[in-house]
Structure formats: structure tokens, C-alpha cells
VEXGU-853034 format. One record per residue (C-alpha): residue in one letter; residue number from 1; z, y, x. Coordinates in nm, 2 decimals, padded with zeros to 4 digits, m for minus. Example, Ala and Ser with C-alpha at 12.3 -4.5 7.8 and 13.67 -1.06 7.14 Angstrom:
+------+-----+--------+--------+--------+
| type | seq |     up |  north |   east |
+------+-----+--------+--------+--------+
|    A |   1 |  00.78 | m00.45 |  01.23 |
|    S |   2 |  00.71 | m00.11 |  01.37 |
+------+-----+--------+--------+--------+
***
This chain:
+------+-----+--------+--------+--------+
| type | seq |     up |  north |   east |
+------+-----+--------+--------+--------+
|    X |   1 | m00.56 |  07.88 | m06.01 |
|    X |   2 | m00.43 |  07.59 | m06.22 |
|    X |   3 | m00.11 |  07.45 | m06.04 |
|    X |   4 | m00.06 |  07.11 | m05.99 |
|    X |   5 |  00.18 |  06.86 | m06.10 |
|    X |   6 |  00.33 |  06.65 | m05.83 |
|    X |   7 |  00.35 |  06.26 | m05.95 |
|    X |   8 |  00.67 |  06.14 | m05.87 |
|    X |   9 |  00.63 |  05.79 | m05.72 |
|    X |  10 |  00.85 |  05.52 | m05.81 |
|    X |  11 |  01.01 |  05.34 | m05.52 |
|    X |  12 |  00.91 |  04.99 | m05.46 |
|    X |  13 |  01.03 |  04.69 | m05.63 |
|    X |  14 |  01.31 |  04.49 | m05.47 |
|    X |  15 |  01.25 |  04.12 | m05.49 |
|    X |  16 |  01.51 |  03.91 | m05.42 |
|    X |  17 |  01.39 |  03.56 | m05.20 |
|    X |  18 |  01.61 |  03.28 | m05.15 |
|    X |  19 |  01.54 |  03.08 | m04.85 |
|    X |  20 |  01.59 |  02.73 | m04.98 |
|    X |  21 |  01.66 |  02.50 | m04.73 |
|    X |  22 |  01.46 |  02.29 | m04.59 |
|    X |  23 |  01.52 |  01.91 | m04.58 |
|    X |  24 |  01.62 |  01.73 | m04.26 |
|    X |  25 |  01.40 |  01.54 | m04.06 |
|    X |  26 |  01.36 |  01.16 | m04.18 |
|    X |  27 |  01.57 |  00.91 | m03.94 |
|    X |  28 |  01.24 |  00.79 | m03.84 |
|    X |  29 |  01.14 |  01.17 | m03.69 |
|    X |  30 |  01.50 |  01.21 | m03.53 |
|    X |  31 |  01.47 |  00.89 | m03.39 |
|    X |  32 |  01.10 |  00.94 | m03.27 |
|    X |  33 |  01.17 |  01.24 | m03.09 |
|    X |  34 |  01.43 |  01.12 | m02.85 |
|    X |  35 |  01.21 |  00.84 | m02.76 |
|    X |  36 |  00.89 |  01.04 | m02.67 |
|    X |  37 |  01.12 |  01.25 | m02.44 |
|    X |  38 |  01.19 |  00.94 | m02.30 |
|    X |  39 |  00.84 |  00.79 | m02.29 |
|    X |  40 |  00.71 |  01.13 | m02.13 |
|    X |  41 |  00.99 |  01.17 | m01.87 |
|    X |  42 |  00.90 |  00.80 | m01.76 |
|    X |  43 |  00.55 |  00.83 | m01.74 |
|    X |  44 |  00.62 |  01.20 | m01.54 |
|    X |  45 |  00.81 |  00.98 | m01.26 |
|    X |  46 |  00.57 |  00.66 | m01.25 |
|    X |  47 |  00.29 |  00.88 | m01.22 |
|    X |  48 |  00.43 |  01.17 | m00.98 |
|    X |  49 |  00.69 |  00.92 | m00.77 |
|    X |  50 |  00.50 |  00.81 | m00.46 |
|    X |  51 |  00.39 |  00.48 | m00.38 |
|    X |  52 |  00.52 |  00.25 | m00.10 |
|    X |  53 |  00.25 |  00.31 |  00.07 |
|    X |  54 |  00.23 |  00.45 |  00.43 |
|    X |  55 |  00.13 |  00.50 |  00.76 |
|    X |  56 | m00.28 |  00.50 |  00.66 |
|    X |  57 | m00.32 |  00.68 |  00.30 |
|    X |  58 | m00.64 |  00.66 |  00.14 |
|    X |  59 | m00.70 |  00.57 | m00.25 |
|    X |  60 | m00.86 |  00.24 | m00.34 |
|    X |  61 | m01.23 |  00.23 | m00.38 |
|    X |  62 | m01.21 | m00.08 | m00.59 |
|    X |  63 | m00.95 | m00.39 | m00.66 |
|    X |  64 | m00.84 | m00.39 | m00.28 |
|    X |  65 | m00.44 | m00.38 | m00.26 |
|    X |  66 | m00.26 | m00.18 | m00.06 |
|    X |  67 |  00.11 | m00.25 | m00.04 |
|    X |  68 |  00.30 | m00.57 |  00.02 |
|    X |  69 |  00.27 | m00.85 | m00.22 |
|    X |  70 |  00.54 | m01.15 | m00.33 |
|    X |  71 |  00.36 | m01.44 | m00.20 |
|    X |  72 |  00.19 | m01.55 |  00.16 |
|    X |  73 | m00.05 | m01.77 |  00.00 |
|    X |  74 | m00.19 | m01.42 | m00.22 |
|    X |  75 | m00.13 | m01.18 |  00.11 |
|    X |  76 | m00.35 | m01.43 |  00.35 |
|    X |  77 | m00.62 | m01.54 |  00.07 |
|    X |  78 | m00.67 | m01.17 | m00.09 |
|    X |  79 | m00.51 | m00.89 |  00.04 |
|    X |  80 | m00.59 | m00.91 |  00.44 |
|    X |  81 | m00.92 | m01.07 |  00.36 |
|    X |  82 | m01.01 | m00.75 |  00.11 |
|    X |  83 | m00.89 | m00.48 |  00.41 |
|    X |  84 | m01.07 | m00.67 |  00.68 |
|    X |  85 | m01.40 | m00.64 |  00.51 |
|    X |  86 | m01.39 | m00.30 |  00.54 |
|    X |  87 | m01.54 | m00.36 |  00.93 |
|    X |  88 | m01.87 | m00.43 |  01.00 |
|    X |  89 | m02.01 | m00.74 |  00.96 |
|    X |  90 | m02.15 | m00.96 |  01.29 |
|    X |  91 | m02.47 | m00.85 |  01.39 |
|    X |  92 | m02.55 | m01.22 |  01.49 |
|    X |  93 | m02.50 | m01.39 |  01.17 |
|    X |  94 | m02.75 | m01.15 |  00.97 |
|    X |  95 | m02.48 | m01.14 |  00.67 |
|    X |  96 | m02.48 | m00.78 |  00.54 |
|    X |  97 | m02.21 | m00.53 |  00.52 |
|    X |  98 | m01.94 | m00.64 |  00.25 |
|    X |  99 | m01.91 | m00.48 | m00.13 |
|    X | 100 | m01.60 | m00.30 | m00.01 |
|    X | 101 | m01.79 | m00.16 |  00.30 |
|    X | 102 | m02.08 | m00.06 |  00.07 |
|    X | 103 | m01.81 |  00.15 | m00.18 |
|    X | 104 | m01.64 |  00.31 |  00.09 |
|    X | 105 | m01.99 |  00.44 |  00.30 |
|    X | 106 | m02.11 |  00.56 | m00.08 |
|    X | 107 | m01.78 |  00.73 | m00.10 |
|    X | 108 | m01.73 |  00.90 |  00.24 |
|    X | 109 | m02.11 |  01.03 |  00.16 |
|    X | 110 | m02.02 |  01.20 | m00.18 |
|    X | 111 | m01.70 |  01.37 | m00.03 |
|    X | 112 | m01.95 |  01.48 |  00.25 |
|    X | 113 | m02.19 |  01.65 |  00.07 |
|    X | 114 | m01.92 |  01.85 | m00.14 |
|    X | 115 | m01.86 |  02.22 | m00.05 |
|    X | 116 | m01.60 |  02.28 |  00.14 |
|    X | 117 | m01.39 |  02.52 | m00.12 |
|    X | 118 | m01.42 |  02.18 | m00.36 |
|    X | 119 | m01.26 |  01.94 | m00.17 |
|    X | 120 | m00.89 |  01.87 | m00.26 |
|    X | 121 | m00.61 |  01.71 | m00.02 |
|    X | 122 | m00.67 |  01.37 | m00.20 |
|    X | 123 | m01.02 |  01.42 | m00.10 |
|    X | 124 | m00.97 |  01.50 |  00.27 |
|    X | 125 | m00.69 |  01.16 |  00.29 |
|    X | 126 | m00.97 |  00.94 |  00.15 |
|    X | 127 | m01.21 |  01.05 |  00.38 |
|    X | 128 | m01.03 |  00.99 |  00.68 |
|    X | 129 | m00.84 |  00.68 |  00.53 |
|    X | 130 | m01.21 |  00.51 |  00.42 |
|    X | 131 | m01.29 |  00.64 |  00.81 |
|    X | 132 | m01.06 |  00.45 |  00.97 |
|    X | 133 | m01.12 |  00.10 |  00.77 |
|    X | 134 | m01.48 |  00.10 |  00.86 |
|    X | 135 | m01.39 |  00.12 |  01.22 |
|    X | 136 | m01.74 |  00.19 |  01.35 |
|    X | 137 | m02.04 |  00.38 |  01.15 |
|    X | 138 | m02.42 |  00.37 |  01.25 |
|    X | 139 | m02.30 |  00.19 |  01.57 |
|    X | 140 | m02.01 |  00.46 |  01.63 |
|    X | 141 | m01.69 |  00.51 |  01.63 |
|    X | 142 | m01.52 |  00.66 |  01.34 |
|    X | 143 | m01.13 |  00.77 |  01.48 |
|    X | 144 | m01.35 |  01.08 |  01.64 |
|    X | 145 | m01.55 |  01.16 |  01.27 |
|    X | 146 | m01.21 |  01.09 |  01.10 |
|    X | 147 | m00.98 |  01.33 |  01.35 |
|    X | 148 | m01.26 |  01.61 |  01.32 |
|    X | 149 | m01.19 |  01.54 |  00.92 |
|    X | 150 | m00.83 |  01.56 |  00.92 |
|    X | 151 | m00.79 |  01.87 |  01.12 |
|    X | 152 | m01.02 |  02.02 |  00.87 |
|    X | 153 | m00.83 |  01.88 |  00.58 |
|    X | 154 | m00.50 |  02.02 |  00.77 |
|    X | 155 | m00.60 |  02.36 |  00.79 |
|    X | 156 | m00.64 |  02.40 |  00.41 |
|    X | 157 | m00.35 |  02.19 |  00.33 |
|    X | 158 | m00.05 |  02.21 |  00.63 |
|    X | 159 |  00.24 |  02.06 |  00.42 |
|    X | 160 |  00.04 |  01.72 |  00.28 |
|    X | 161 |  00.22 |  01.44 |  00.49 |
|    X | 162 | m00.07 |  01.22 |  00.43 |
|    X | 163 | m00.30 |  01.40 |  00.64 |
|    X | 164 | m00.05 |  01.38 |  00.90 |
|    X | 165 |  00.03 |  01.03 |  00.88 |
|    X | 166 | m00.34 |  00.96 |  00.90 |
|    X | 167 | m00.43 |  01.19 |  01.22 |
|    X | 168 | m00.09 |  00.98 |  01.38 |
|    X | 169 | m00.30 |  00.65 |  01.32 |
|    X | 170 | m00.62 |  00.80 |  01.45 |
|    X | 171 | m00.41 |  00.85 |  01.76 |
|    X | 172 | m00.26 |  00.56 |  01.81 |
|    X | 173 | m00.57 |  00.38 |  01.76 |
|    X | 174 | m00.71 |  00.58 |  02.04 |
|    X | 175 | m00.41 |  00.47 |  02.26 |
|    X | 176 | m00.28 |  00.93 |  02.26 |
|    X | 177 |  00.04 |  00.78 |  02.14 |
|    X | 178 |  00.21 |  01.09 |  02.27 |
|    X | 179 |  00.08 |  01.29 |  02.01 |
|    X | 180 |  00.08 |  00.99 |  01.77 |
|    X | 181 |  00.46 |  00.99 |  01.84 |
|    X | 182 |  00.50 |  01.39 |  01.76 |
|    X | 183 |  00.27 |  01.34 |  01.43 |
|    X | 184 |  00.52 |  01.08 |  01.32 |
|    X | 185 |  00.81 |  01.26 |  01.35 |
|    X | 186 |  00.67 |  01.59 |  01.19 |
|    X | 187 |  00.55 |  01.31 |  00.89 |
|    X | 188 |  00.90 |  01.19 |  00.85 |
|    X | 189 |  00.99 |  01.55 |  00.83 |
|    X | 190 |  00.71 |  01.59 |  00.54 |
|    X | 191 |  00.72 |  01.32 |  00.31 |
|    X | 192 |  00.91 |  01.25 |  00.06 |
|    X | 193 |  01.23 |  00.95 |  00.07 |
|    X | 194 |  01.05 |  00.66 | m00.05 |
|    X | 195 |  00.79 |  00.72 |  00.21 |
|    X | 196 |  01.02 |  00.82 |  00.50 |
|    X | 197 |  01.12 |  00.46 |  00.53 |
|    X | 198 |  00.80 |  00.28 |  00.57 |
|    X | 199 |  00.66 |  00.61 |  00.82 |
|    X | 200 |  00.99 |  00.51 |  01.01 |
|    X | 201 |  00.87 |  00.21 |  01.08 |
|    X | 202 |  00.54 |  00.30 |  01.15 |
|    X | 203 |  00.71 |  00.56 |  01.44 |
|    X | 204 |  00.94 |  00.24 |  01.56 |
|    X | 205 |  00.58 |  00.04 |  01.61 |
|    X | 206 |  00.43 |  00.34 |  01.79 |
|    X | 207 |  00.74 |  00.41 |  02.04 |
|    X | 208 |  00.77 | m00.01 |  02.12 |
|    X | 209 |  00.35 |  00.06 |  02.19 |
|    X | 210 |  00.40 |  00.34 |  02.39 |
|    X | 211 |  00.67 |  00.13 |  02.61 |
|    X | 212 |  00.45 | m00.12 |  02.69 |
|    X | 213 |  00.17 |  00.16 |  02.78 |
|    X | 214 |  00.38 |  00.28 |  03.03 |
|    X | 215 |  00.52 | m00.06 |  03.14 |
|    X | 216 |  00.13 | m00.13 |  03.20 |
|    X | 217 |  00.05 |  00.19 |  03.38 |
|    X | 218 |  00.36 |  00.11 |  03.60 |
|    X | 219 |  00.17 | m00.22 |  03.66 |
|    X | 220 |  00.46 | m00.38 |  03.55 |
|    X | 221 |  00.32 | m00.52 |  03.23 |
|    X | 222 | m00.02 | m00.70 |  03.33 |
|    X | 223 | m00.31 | m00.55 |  03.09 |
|    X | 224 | m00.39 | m00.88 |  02.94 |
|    X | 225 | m00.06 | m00.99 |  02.90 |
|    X | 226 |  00.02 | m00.95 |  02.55 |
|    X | 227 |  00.41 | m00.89 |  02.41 |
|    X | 228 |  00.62 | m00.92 |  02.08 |
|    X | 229 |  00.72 | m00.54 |  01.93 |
|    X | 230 |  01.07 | m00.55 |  01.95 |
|    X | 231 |  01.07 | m00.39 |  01.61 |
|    X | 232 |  01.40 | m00.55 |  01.45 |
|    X | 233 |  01.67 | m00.57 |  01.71 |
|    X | 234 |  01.63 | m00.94 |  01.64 |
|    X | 235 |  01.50 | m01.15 |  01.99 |
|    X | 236 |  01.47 | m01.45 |  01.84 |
|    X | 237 |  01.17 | m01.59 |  02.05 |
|    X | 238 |  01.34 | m01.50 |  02.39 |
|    X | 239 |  01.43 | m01.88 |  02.44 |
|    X | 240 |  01.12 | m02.04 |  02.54 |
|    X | 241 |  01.03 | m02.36 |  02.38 |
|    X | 242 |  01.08 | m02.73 |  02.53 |
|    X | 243 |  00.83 | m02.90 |  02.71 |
|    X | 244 |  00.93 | m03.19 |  02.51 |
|    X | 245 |  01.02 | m03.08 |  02.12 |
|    X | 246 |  01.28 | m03.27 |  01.92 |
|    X | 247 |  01.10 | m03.51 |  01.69 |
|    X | 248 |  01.36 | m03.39 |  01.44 |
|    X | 249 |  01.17 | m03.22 |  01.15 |
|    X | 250 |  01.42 | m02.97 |  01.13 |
|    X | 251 |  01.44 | m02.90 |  01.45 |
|    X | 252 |  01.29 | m02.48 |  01.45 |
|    X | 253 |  01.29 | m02.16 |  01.65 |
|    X | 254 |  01.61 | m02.10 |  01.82 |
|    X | 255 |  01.72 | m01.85 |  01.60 |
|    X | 256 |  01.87 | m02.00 |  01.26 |
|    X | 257 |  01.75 | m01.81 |  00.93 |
|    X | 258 |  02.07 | m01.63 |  00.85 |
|    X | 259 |  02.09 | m01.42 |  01.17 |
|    X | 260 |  01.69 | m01.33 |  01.06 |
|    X | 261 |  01.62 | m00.98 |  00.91 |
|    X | 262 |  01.57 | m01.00 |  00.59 |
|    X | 263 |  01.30 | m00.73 |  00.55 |
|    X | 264 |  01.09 | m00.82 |  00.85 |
|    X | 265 |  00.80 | m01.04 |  00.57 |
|    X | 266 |  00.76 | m00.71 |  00.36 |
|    X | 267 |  00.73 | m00.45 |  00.69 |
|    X | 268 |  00.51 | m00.70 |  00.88 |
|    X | 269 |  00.28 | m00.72 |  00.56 |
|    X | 270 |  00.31 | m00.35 |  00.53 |
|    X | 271 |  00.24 | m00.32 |  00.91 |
|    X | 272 | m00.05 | m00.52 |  00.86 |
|    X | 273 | m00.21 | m00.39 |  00.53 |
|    X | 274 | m00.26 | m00.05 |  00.76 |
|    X | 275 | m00.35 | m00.28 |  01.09 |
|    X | 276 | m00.56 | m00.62 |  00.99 |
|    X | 277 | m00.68 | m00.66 |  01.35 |
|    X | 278 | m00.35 | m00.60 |  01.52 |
|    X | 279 | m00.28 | m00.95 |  01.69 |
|    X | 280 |  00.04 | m00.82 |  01.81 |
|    X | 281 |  00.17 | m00.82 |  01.48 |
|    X | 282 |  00.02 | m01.15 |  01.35 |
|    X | 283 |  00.19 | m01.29 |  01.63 |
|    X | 284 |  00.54 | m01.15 |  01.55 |
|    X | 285 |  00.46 | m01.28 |  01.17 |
|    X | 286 |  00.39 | m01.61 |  01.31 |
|    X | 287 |  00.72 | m01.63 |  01.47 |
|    X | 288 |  00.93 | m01.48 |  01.20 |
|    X | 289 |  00.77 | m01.77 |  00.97 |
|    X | 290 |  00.84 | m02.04 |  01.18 |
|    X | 291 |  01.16 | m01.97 |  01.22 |
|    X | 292 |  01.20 | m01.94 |  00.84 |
|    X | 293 |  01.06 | m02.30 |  00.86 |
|    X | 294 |  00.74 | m02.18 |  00.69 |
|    X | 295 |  00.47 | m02.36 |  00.83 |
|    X | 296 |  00.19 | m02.33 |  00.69 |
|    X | 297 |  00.17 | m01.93 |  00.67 |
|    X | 298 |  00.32 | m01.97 |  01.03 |
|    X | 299 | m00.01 | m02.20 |  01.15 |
|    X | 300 | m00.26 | m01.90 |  00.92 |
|    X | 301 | m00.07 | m01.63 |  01.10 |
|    X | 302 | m00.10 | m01.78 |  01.44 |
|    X | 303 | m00.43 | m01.89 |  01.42 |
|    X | 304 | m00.53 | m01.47 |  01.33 |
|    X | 305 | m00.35 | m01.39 |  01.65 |
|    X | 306 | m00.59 | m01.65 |  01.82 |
|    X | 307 | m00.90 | m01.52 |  01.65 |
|    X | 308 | m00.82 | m01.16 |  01.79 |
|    X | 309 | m00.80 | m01.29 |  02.16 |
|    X | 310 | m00.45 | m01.24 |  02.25 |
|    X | 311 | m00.36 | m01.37 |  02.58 |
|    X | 312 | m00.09 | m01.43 |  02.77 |
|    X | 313 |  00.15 | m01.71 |  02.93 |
|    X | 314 |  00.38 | m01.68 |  02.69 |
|    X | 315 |  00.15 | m01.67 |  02.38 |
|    X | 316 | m00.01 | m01.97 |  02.51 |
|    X | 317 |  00.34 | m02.17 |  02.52 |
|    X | 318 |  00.47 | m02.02 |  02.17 |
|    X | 319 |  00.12 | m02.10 |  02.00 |
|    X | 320 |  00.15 | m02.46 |  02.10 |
|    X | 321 |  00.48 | m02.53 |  02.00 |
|    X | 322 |  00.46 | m02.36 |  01.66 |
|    X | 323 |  00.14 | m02.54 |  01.61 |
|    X | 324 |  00.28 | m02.88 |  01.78 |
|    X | 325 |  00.58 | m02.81 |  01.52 |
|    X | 326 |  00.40 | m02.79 |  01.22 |
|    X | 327 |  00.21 | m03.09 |  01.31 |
|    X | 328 |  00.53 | m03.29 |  01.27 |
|    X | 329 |  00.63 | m03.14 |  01.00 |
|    X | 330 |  00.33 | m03.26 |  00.85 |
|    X | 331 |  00.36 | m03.62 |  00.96 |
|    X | 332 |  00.75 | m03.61 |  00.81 |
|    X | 333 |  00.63 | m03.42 |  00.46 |
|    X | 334 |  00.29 | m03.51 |  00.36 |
|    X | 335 |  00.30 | m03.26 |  00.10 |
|    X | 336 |  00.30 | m02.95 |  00.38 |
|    X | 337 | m00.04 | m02.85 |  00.30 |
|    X | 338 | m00.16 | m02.71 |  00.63 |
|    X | 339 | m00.47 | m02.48 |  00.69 |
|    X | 340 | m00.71 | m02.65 |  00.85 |
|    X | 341 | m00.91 | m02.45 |  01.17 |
|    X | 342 | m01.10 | m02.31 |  01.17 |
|    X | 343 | m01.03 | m02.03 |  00.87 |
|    X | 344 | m01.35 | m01.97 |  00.67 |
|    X | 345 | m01.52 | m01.60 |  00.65 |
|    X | 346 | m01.35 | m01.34 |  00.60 |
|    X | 347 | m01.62 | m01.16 |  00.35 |
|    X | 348 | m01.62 | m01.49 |  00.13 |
|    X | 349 | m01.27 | m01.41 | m00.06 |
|    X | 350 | m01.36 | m01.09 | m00.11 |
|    X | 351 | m01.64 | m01.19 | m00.37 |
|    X | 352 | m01.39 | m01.43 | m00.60 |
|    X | 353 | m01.29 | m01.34 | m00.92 |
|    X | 354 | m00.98 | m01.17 | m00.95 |
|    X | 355 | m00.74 | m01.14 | m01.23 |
|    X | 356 | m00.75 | m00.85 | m01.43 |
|    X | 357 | m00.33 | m00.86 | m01.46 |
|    X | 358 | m00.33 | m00.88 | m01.07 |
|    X | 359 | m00.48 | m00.51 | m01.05 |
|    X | 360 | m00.17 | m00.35 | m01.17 |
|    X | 361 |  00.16 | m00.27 | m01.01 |
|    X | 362 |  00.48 | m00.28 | m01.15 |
|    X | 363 |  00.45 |  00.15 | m01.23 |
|    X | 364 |  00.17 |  00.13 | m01.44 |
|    X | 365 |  00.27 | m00.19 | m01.59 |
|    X | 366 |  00.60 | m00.02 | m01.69 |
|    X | 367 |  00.40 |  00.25 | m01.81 |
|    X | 368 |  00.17 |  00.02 | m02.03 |
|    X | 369 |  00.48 | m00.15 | m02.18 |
|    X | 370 |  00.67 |  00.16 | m02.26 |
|    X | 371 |  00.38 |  00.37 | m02.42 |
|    X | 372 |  00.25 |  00.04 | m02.63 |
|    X | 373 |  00.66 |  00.00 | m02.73 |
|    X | 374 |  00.64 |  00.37 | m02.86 |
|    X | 375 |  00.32 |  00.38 | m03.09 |
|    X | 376 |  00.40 |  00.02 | m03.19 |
|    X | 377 |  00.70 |  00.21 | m03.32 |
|    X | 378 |  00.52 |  00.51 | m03.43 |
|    X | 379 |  00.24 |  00.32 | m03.57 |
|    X | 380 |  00.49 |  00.15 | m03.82 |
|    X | 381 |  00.68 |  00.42 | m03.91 |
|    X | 382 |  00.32 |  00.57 | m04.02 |
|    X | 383 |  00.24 |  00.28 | m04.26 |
|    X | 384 |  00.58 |  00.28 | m04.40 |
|    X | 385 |  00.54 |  00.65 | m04.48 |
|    X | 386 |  00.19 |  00.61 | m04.64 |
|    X | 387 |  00.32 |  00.30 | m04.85 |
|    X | 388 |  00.63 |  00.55 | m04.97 |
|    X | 389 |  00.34 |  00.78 | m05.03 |
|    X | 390 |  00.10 |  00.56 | m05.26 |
|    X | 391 |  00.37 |  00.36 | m05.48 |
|    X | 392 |  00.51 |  00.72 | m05.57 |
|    X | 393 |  00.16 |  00.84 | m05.69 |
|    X | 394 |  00.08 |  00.48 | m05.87 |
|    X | 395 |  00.42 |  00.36 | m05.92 |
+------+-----+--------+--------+--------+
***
């Protein structure tokens, strides 16, 4: 047998590779990076940081605005004329529901007919939020539709404050403000800080509401008598007005404006973004402007008070002396432009034009600003990159 020679194989080739170095990123790249850290991390906390608003959470279904805004004249010609077309429309002037009404009733039956396992907690606080603005639906109530909603939406999602928050307003619409009360407090527990404060005043509404309750049940408090919320620690209406007012025009409310609180315009407009047909509160706005000497928004705030029937020997008194005041401070400074009575619809300014800058808050403006800062920035680094690039190749 012919033996064979084993090959001897040669061991591989060492090949020596130098890493060279690679070249450090441009000053435009080192600068770039730092600033879409930056860009992302803001965007992160304008979109994830929760809004002001409170107390009845429900997205909007079109331009309606939902959190205090930096003029009266824009708060009593758009924003409370936008919420209060949410409620039906008189059956005796034949006009037909509003466009707002119309979105939310197409909305609430799209979140209806979704399965169950599909429906998120966004889903569930829209529902009951867009329940609670239509106030009545095929001739019935909606607080019972809505509660039925958030218990549902509460089972599935137990830590969402919104859900809470809303089922407190369902309650203390229904005059349970018992349970309202213990919602509130388990909300404040639940949400997060920038919430907290507005939900605290939403519980300091509820426990002045639930006095008065009692204080009527007592008979105490007659039931058609109605009363200021002592919301502010502030009394400044106690002193009840002369028979005969000073013809001074700067004669005012008893209570100067330095001993006012300062934050009462932006709760009471919060107060009433999530109640437009509380005449409780347009009252206490009436007063808080008149004795900031603002007339005008005073007399609008007033007459909303009057058009929601409040009665009452003392609202009777302080309605004729703001209005009596105003008048002379109309006759003193012609140019106090004064609404006249009686206010028109309240579906007509919903249909006006409104600006396209006015839908945006100050979050998603900052966003806007800061991402069209960083691709202005990117974008011209780009073009001075591709003109390095084409006068090397032709230059």
C-alpha cells in the first residue's frame, strides 16, 4: 500500500492593520448634537407636562378653548360662548343644535361603538367630558350616561386622575357632593402638581356648595336665595350698597383693589370654562370686576348671572348698584363702551372666524419656535456642506 505524504501547511499570513484615525466631528456636528438633545428634551416636557386644565377633562373636538385666557373681552366673546354651545338649543326658536354640539354627538357615537378592549383612558375622559357639555341627549339627562361611563373607564384604568375628576363633577352636578367631596380629595391625591392646584380649587367650590346645602336643609338658607362662594377669604361684598350712591365716578365696591386677590380673574374663568351655566360664579366675577373698577366685563358678567335666574334680596340690591354704577361711569367717560342688554345668541359667535394663531397655546408655540430654530440651523449647515462639496469637485 503506497504511503502517503502528509503536506505540511503553512501557517497563515500575519497582516499588520493600522487603525488610522478617524477625523473629528465638524464644529457644525458637535454643535448640532447638543442642540437636538435640547430640542428633544423640550418637546418631551411640552408634550408629556400636563395642561392647566382641570376639574372636567375632555380633549377638544374642534377650536373650542379650554383654559383661561389674557383678556375679558376674548373670554366673554369666544371662549364661554364656544362651551355654552355645547347645550341644546331652545326647542322654541327652531334653531338647530350648534357645530360644536354636532362634533361632540359624532364623537361620543364613534367611542360608543368601539370594543371595549380598544378604548384607551383618553377615550373613556372624552366620553364622559363631551357627556357632561351636552347636558341633556335625546331629551335626557347625560350625568347618569356619563357616571355609568366613568365607572367603566375606572375599572380598566384606577390610577388616571381624570376619570376621577370627571365622576367628582358628575356628582356635584347631581347635588351627591358627599361623594363629590371624597372624589376630590382622592384626585388631589392622583394628579400630578400643576393639576393639584386648579382640582384644589375645584374641592374649595364643592365644600363652600356643600355648606350652603346643608344651611338649606337646616332651613336656614331659603332655597331660592342665592349666595356668593366664599372661595378667597376675601368678603368684599359684605357691605351692602347705599340707597343713594356717590355721584363720584370713582366711587367703587367697598373693598379697594390692593386688598383684592390677585388670582381670583384666572380661577373664576377656570371655574367657569368647567361651569358656563353656574350663576353663582358669574355673580362673584361680577363683583370681583367691579371692584377692580371694570365695568364693562362687570355689567356682561352680571347680566349672565341674570340670564340664569338667580334670585335673591341681596342679588337684587348688588345687581342694581353695579349696574347703576356703571351707568355713571358712562356718563363721566364716554369712551366706557358698555354692553348693551340684551346679549345676542349665544350660538352666533360660535360660527365667526377665528384666527389660526389663536388656536395654539404657549406649549406648542414654544415647540413650533424651537424645532423651526433647529432645522433653520440644520438646514444651513446642509447647504454650506454641499457648497464645500461642489467648489472642491469644480474648483
Amino acid at each position: 500500500m503506497p504511503i502517503r505524504s502528509r503536506r505540511k501547511i503553512a501557517p497563515p499570513a500575519t497582516v499588520n492593520v493600522t487603525c488610522l484615525p478617524s477625523d473629528p466631528p465638524s464644529m457644525p456636528v458637535r454643535i448640532a448634537r447638543p442642540l437636538a438633545l435640547v430640542a428633544i428634551t423640550v418637546a418631551f416636557w411640552l408634550l408629556w407636562c400636563p395642561s392647566a386644565q382641570a376639574g372636567l377633562y375632555h380633549r377638544p373636538v374642534a377650536e373650542e378653548i379650554l383654559q383661561p385666557v389674557p383678556t375679558w373681552s376674548r373670554f366673554f366673546d369666544t371662549v364661554i360662548p364656544q362651551l355654552r354651545s355645547f347645550a341644546p338649543p331652545d326647542p322654541l326658536s327652531g334653531t338647530p343644535a350648534s357645530r360644536l354640539r354636532q362634533a361632540a354627538c359624532q364623537r361620543i357615537e364613534t367611542l360608543a361603538q368601539k370594543p371595549e378592549a380598544e378604548l384607551t383612558a383618553d377615550d373613556y375622559v372624552d366620553w364622559s367630558g363631551l357627556l357632561v357639555r351636552l347636558i341633556t341627549k335625546d331629551g335626557q339627562s347625560t350625568l347618569e350616561l356619563a357616571q355609568r361611563v366613568l365607572e367603566r373607564g375606572r375599572a380598566r384604568f384606577p390610577r388616571d386622575y381624570r376619570l376621577t375628576a370627571n365622576l367628582a363633577t358628575v356628582y356635584q352636578l347631581s347635588g351627591e357632593y358627599d361623594r363629590a367631596l371624597a372624589l376630590l380629595q382622592e384626585t388631589i391625591a392622583l394628579a400630578p402638581e400643576p393639576a393639584q392646584r386648579w382640582e384644589r380649587w375645584h374641592l374649595r367650590l364643592a365644600v363652600q356648595r356643600r355648606a350652603q346645602q346643608h344651611l338649606r336643609q337646616l332651613g336656614k338658607l331659603p332655597r331660592d336665595e342665592a349666595v356668593l362662594d366664599d372661595l378667597f377669604g376675601v368678603r368684599w361684598w359684605e357691605t351692602p350698597p347705599s340707597d343713594n350712591p356717590s355721584p363720584h365716578p370713582l366711587t367703587t365696591s367697598p373693598t379697594s383693589p390692593e386688598t383684592l386677590p390677585t388670582e381670583a380673574g384666572e380661577v373664576l374663568q377656570q371655574l367657569l370654562i368647567w361651569f358656563p351655566f353656574d350663576g353663582q360664579l358669574w355673580w362673584l366675577l361680577a363683583e370681583w370686576l367691579a371692584a377692580r373698577q371694570e365695568w364693562s366685563a362687570a355689567v356682561q358678567a352680571m347680566q349672565m348671572a341674570s340670564d340664569l335666574r338667580l334670585a335673591g334680596q341681596q342679588f337684587r340690591q348688588r345687581r342694581a348698584w353695579i349696574l347703576q354704577t356703571a351707568q355713571q361711569h358712562r356718563s363721566t367717560a364716554p369712551a366706557l363702551a358698555l354692553p348693551d342688554l340684551p346679549l345676542p345668541a349665544e350660538d352666533a359667535p360660535t360660527d365667526r372666524p377665528i384666527a389660526w394663531w389663536s388656536r395654539f397655546d404657549w406649549r406648542a408655540w414654544t415647540l413650533l419656535i424651537v424645532g423651526g430654530l433647529l432645522l433653520l440651523y440644520l438646514a444651513g449647515w446642509q447647504i454650506r456642506l454641499w457648497l464645500s462639496r461642489l467648489f472642491r469637485r469644480f474648483g
